[in-house]
C-alpha positions as CSV (number, residue, x, y, z in Angstrom):
1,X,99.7,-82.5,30.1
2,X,102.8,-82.0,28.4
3,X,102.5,-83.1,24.7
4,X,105.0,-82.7,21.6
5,X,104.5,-82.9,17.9
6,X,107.0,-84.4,16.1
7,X,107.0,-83.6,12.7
8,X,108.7,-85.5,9.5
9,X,108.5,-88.0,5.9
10,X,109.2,-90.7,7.9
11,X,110.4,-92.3,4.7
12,X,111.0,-94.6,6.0
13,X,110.7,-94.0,10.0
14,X,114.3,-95.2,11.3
15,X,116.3,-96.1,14.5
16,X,116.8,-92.6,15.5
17,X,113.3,-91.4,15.0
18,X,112.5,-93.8,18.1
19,X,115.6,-92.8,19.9
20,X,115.3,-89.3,20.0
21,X,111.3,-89.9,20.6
22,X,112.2,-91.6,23.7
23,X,115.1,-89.2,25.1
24,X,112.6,-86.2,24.2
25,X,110.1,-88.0,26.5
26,X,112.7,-88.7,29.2
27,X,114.1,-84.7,29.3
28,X,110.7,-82.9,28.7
29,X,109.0,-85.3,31.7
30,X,106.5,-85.7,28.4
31,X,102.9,-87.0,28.5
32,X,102.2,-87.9,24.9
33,X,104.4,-87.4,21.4
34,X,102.8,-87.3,18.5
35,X,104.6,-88.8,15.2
36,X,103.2,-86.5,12.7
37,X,104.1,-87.9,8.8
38,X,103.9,-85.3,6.4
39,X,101.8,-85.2,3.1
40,X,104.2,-83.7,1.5
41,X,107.3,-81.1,3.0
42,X,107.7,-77.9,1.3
43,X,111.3,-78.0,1.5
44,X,111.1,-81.6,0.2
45,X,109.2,-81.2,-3.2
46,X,111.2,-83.5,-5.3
47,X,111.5,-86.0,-2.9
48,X,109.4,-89.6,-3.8
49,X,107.3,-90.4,-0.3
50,X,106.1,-94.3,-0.1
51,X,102.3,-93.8,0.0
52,X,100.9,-92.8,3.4
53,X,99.1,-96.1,4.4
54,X,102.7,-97.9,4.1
55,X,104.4,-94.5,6.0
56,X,101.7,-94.7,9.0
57,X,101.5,-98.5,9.1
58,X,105.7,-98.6,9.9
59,X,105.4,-96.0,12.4
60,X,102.5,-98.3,14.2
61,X,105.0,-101.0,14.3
62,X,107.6,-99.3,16.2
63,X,105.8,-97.1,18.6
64,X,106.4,-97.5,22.0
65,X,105.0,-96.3,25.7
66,X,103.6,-92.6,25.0
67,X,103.9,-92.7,21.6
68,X,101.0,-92.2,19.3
69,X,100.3,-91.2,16.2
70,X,98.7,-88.7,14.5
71,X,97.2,-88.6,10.7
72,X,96.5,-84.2,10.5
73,X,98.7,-83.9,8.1
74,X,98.2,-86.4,5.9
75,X,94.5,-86.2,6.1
76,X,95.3,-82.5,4.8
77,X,96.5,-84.1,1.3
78,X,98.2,-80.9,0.6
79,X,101.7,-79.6,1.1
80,X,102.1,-79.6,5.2
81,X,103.3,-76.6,6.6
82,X,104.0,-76.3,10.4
83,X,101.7,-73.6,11.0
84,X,98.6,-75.2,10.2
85,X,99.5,-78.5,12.8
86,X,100.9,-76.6,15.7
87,X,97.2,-74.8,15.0
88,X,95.4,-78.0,15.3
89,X,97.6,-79.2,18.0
90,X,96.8,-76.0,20.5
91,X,93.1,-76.3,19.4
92,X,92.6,-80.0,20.0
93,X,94.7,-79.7,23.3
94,X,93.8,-75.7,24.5
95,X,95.0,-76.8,28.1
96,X,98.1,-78.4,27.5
97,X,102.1,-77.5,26.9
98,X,102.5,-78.4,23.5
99,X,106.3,-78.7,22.1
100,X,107.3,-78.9,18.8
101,X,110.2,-81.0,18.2
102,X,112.6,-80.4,15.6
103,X,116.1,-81.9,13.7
104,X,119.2,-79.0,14.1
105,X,119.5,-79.1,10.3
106,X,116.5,-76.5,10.4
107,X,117.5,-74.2,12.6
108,X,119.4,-72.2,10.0
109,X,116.2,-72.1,8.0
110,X,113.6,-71.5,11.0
111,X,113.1,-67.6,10.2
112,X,111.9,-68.9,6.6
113,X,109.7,-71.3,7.8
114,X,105.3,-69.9,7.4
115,X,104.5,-68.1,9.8
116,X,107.2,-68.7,12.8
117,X,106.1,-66.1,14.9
118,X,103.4,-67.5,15.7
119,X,104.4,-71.2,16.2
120,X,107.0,-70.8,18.7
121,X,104.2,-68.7,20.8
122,X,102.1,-71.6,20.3
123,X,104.5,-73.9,20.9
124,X,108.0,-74.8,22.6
125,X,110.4,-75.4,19.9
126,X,112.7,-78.1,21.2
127,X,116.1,-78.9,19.1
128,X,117.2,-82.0,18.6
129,X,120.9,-82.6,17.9
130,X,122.0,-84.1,14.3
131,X,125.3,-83.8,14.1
132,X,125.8,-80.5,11.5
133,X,126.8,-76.7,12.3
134,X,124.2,-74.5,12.6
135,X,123.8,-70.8,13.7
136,X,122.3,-69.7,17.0
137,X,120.7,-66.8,16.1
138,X,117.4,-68.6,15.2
139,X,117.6,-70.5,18.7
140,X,117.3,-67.3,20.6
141,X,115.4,-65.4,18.3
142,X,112.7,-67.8,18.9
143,X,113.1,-68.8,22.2
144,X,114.4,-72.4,21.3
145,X,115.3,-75.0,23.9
146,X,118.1,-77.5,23.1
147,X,117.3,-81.4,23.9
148,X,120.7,-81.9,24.5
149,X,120.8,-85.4,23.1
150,X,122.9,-87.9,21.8
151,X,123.5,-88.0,18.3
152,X,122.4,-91.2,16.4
153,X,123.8,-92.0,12.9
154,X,120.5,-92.9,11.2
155,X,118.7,-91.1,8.7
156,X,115.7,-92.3,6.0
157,X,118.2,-90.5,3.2
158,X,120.5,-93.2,4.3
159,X,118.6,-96.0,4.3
160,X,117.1,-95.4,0.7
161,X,121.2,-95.3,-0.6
162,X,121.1,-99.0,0.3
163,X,121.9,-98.8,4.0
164,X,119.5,-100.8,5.4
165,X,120.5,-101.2,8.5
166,X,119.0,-97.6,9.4
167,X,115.3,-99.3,10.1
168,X,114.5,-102.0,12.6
169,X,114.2,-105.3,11.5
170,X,110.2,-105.6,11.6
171,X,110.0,-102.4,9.6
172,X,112.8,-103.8,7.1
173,X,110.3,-107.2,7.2
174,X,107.5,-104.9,6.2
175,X,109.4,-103.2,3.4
176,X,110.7,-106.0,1.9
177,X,107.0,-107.7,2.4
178,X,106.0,-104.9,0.7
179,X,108.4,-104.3,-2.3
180,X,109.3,-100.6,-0.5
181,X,111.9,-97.9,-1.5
182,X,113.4,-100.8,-4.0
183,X,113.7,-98.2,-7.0
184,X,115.6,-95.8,-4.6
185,X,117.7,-98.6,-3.5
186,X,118.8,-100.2,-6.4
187,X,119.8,-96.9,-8.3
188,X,122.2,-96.2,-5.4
189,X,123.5,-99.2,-5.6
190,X,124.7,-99.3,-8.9
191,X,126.1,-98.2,-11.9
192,X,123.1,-96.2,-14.0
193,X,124.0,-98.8,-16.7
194,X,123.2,-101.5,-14.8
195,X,120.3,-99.8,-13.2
196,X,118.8,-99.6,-16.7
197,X,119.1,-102.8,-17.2
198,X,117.0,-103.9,-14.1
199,X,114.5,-101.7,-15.6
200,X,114.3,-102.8,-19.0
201,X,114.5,-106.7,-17.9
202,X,111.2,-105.6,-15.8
203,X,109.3,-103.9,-18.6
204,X,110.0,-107.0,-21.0
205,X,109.5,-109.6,-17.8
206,X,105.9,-107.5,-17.6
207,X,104.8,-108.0,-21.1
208,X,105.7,-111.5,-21.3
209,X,104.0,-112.0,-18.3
210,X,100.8,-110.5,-19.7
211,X,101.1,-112.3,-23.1
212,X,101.0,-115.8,-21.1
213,X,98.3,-114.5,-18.7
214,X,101.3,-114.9,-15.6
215,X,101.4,-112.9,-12.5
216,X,102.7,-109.6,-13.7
217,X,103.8,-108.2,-10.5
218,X,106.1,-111.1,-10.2
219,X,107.3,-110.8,-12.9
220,X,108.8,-107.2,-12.9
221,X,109.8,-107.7,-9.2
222,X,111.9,-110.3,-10.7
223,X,113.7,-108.7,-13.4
224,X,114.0,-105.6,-11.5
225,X,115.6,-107.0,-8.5
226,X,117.6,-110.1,-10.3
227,X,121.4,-108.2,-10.9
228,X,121.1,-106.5,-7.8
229,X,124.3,-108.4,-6.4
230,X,126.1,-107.8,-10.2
231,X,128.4,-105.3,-9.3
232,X,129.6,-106.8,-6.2
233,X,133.3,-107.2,-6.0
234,X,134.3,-111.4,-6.0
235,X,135.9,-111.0,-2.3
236,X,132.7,-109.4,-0.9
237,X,130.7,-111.5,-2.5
238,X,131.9,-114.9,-1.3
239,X,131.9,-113.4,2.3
240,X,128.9,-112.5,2.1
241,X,127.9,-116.3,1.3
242,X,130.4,-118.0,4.4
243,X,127.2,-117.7,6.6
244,X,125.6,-119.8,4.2
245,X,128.5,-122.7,3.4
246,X,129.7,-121.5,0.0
247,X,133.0,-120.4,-0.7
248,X,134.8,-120.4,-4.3
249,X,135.9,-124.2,-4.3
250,X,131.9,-125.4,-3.6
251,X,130.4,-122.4,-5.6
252,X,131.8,-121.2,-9.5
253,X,132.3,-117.7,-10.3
254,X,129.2,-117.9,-12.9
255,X,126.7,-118.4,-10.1
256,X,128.1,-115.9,-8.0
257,X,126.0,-113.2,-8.1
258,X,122.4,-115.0,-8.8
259,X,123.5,-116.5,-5.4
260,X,124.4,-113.5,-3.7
261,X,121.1,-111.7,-5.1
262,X,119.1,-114.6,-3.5
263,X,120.1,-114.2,-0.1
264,X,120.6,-110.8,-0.1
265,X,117.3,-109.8,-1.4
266,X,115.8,-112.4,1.1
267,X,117.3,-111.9,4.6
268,X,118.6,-108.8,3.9
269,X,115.6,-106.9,2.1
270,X,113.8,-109.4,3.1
271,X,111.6,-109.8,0.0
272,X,109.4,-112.5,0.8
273,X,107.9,-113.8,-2.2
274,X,109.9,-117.4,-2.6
275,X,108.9,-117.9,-6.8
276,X,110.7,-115.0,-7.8
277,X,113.6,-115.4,-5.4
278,X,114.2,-119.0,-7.0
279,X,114.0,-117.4,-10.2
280,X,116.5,-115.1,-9.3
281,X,118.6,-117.8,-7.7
282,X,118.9,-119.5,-11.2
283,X,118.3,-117.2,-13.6
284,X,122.0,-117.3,-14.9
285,X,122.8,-121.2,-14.7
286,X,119.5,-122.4,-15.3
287,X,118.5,-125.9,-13.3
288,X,117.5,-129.4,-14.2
289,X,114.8,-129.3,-12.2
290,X,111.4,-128.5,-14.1
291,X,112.0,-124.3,-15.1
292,X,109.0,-122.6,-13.9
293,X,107.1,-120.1,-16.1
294,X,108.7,-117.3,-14.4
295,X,112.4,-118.6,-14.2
296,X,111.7,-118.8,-18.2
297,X,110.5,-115.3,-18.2
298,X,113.3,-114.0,-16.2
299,X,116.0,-115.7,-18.3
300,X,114.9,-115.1,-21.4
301,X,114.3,-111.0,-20.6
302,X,117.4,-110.7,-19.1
303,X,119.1,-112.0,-22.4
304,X,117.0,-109.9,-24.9
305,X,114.9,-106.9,-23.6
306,X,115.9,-103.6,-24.5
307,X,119.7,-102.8,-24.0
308,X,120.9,-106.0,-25.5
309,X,122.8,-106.2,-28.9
310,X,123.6,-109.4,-31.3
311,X,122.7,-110.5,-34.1
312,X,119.0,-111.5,-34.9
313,X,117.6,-110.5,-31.6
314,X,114.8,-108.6,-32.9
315,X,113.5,-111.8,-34.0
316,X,114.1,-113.7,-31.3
317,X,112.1,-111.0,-29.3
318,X,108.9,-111.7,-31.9
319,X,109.4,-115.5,-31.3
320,X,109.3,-115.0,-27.3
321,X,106.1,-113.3,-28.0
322,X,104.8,-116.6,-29.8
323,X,106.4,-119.9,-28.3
324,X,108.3,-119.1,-25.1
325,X,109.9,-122.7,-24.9
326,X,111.4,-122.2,-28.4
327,X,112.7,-118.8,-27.6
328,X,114.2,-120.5,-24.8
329,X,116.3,-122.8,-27.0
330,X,117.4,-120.0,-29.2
331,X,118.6,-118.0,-26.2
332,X,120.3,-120.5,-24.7
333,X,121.8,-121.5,-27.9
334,X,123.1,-117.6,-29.0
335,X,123.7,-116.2,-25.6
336,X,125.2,-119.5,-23.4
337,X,126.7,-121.6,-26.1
338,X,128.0,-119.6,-28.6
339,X,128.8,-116.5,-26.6
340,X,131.2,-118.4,-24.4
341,X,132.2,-120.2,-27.1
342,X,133.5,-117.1,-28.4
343,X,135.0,-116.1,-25.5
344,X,136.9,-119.2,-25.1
345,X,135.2,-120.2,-21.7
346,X,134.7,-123.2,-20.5
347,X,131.0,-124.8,-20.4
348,X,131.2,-126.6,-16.9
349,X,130.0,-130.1,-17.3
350,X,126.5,-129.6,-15.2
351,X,126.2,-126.8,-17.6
352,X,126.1,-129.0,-20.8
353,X,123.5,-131.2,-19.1
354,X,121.2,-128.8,-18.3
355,X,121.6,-127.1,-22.0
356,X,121.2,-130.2,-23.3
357,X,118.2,-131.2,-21.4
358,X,116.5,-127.9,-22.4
359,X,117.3,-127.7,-26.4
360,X,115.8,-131.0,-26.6
């Protein structure tokens, strides 16, 4: 049989990693290929891998004919180096072609790599195209052979900057399902300000959440992902929201981005949990509908976790810690009323009913 390896993070596995998988079985009239996720690359130490249960269970649900995959490395739970797979490869298979498949952004760094000698005796090193320069030395010294494929503009580097596009849909379900490569996301988002503030909105969401015995998961997911739409320009923003009937003469400015976050964390990241998403939805305007615990949570953290500045906030932090509803009031009263009071804006009229509803 003719059987490659093909090595990588697969963090996360992407569009191209199934269309190179599939012209590599085309060209090399291949039997099997092995996706092979690393425990950890040794030219990738700094790099933050999803754990491998949420890696493998990804590849599984893009996998087609031929494909299989294969846990060595990760079993390992040690730095993976190529050696010791193309090893277990030409043991477990002693009858078989094996070829090891390959990006062209190592090729420069092939003669570096443990061992090499020995791998590409073991195994054919096949090269698949990625788009950059690379020398050719390394290709003959060790007898490479070039796939000759078309070049696909995904990559997992990519895809964490916020491109999300890079992964199939049911992977991007599984992520979003999953709370995946958020951090990652966000922080290439946006400004490291605002960043910040996602995270200190979380850590106070967290301990609120544990002081009134609510779900604390949800309620860092929540103030972690509620700016995530903040720093959207207004013109991409309502844009974004034609699909969904609001424009700037049925939607104001204020509720823009809560808006925006909503749908764009659920059909786009397709975060799945629908509490915190309403919570995000309204966790600038408030509703008149019954607030949840969590939408109380989430508004009040955003207004005074750590970051913020005004006067008497410190205790208004000790009094969230001791009646939520009354830190509510104070909140609304100091960071809605008077703060846009002055700033000379306008207080729409649904605005003063719902404050006035809720200092009650």
């Amino acid at each position: 049989m003719k059987i490659a390896i093909f090595g990588g993070s697969f963090n996360p596995i992407h569009k191209g990693h199934i269309l190179i998988a599939k012209e590599a079985i085309q060209k090399l009239n291949l039997d099997k290929l092995f996706f092979v996720p690393a425990y950890k690359s040794p030219f990738k130490k700094n790099v933050n891998y999803v754990s491998e249960v949420h890696r493998t269970n990804m590849i599984n649900l893009v996998m087609e004919e031929k494909m299989y995959l294969s846990t060595f490395e990760l079993n390992k739970k040690n730095i993976s180096y190529t050696i010791d797979t193309v090893k277990y490869f030409s043991q477990k298979f002693p009858n078989d072609e094996l070829y090891l498949l390959i990006g062209s952004d190592n090729v420069n760094n092939l003669n570096k790599w443990k061992q090499i000698d020995i791998i590409s005796k073991l195994a054919k090193i096949v090269i698949f195209e990625r788009g950059n320069k690379y020398q050719k030395i390394n290709i003959k010294k060790f007898n490479c052979l070039k796939l000759n494929n078309s070049i696909y503009p995904f990559s997992s580097t990519d895809y964490r900057k916020g491109n999300l596009l890079m992964v199939e849909n049911i992977v991007q379900e599984y992520i979003g399902a999953n709370f995946l490569y958020f951090d990652e996301i966000a922080k290439n988002m946006m400004s490291i300000e605002r960043y910040k503030h996602l995270k200190f909105t979380a850590d106070f969401a967290l301990e609120l959440a544990k002081k009134y015995n609510f779900d604390i998961q949800k309620a860092y997911q929540a103030g972690f992902m509620h700016d995530i739409a903040k720093e959207w320009d207004e013109e991409n923003s309502y844009n974004f929201l034609k699909k969904y009937g609001y424009s700037k003469e049925n939607l104001p400015f204020y509720k823009l981005h809560q808006t925006v976050g909503y749908f764009y964390l659920k059909d786009v990241y397709k975060y799945k949990n629908e509490d915190v998403l309403n919570s995000i939805k309204i966790h600038t305007s408030l509703k008149l509908d019954q607030l949840s615990i969590l939408d109380k949570i989430l508004f009040i953290s955003d207004k005074i976790c750590q970051g913020r500045k005004w006067g008497g906030i410190q205790k208004v932090r000790e009094l969230a810690f001791q009646n939520l509803d009354e830190a509510l009031k104070v909140v609304i009263q100091k960071c809605c009323i008077e703060y846009n009071n002055n700033l000379g804006k306008e207080i729409t009229s649904e605005q003063w009913e719902i404050y006035n509803k809720l200092l009650k």
